[in-house]
C-alpha positions in Angstrom: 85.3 -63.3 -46.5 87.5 -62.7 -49.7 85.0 -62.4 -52.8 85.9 -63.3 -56.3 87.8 -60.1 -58.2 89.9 -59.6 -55.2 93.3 -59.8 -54.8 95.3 -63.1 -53.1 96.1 -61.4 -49.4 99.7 -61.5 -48.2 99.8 -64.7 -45.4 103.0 -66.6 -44.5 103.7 -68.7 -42.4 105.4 -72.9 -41.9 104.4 -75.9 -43.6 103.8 -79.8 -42.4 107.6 -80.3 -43.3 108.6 -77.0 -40.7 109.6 -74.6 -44.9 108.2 -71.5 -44.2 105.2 -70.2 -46.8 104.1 -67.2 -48.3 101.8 -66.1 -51.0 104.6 -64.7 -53.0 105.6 -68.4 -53.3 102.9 -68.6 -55.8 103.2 -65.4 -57.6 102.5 -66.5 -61.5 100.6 -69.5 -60.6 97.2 -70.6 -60.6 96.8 -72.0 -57.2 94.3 -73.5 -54.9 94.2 -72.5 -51.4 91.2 -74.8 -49.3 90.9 -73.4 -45.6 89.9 -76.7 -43.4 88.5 -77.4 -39.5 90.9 -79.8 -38.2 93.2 -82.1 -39.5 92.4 -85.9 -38.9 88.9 -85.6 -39.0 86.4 -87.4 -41.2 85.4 -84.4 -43.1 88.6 -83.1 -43.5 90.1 -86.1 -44.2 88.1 -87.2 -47.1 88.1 -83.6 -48.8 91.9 -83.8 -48.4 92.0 -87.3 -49.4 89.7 -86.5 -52.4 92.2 -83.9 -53.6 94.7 -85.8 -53.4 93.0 -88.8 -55.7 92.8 -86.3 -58.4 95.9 -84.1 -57.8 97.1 -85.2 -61.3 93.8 -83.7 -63.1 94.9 -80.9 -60.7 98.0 -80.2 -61.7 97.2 -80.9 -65.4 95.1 -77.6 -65.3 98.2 -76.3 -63.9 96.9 -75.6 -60.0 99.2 -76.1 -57.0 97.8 -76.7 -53.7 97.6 -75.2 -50.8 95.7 -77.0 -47.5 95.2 -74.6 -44.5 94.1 -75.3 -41.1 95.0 -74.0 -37.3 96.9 -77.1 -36.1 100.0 -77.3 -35.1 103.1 -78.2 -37.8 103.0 -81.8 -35.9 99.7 -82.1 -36.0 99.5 -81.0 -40.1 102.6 -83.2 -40.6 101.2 -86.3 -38.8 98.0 -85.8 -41.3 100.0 -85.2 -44.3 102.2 -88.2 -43.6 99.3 -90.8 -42.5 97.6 -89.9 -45.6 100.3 -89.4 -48.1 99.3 -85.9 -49.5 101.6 -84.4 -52.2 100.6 -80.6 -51.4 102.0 -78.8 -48.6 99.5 -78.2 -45.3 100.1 -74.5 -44.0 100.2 -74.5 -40.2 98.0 -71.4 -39.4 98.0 -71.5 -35.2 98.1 -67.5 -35.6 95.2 -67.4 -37.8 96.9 -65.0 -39.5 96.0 -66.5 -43.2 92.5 -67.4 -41.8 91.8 -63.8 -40.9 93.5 -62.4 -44.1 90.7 -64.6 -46.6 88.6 -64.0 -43.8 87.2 -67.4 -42.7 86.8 -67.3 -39.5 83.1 -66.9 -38.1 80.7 -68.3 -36.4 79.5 -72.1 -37.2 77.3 -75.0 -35.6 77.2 -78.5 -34.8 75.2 -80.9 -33.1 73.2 -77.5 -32.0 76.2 -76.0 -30.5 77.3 -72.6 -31.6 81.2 -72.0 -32.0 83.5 -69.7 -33.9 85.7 -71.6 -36.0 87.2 -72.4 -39.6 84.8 -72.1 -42.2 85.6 -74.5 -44.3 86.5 -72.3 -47.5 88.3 -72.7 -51.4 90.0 -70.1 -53.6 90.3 -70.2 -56.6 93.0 -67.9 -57.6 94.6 -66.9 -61.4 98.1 -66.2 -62.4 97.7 -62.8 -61.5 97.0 -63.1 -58.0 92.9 -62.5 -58.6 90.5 -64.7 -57.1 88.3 -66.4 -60.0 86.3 -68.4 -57.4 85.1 -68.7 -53.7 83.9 -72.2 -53.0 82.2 -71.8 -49.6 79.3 -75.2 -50.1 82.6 -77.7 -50.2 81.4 -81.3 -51.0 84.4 -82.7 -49.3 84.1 -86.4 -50.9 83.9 -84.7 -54.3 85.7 -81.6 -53.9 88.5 -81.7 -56.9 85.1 -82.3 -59.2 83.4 -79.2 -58.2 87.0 -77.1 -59.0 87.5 -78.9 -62.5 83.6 -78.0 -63.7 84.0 -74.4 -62.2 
């Protein structure tokens, strides 16, 4: 996994809307890249959803947003659409962008072992560095533990 100090990695790839996305679309911005499970689930849903209640406060510290998961563009789209989220959800079914910050790995639930999305947040500067890895996401209160970092 990407540690703070190193550089945003090169990823690209198509959005919930089918506009391709690359990291050089963010090149001089402060930006915020979370790496999510699956879209439409309750987890997932309420740290997007959270997000999204304080995208203002967000944006006032001068962050754009960028959501990340393996589904599908129809599946990222139906989730971005349902729940009316006004940052773009990157489509990642090569894991391409997941490799690159390195969040894939092995996880557990109900006491099965998988390998999966770990869910993850950067932190990045203007200059491309990551100022923060977020790796203990409190999805219903996500945007507050960004703000007081």
């Amino acid at each position: 996994m990407l540690l703070e100090g190193n550089k945003l990695p090169t990823f690209s790839g198509t959005n919930h809307l089918g506009e391709p996305v690359s990291h050089s679309d963010y090149e001089g911005k402060k930006l915020i890249v979370f790496f999510y499970p699956r879209a439409n689930t309750p987890g997932c849903t309420a740290e997007a959803c959270n997000l999204t209640d304080n995208y203002a406060a967000l944006q006032a510290e001068g962050y754009s947003l960028l959501g990340v998961s393996a589904d599908s563009v129809s599946k990222q789209a139906n989730f971005a659409t349902k729940y009316g989220f006004p940052f773009p959800l990157l489509a990642d079914e090569d894991h391409s962008a997941i490799k690159a910050f390195g969040v894939w790995g092995p996880k557990k639930f109900q006491g099965k072992e998988y390998e999966g999305i770990i869910r993850t947040t950067f932190v990045i500067d203007e200059t491309g560095i990551i100022v923060r890895v977020i790796n203990k996401v409190k999805t219903k209160d996500h945007a507050a533990q960004i703000l007081e970092g």
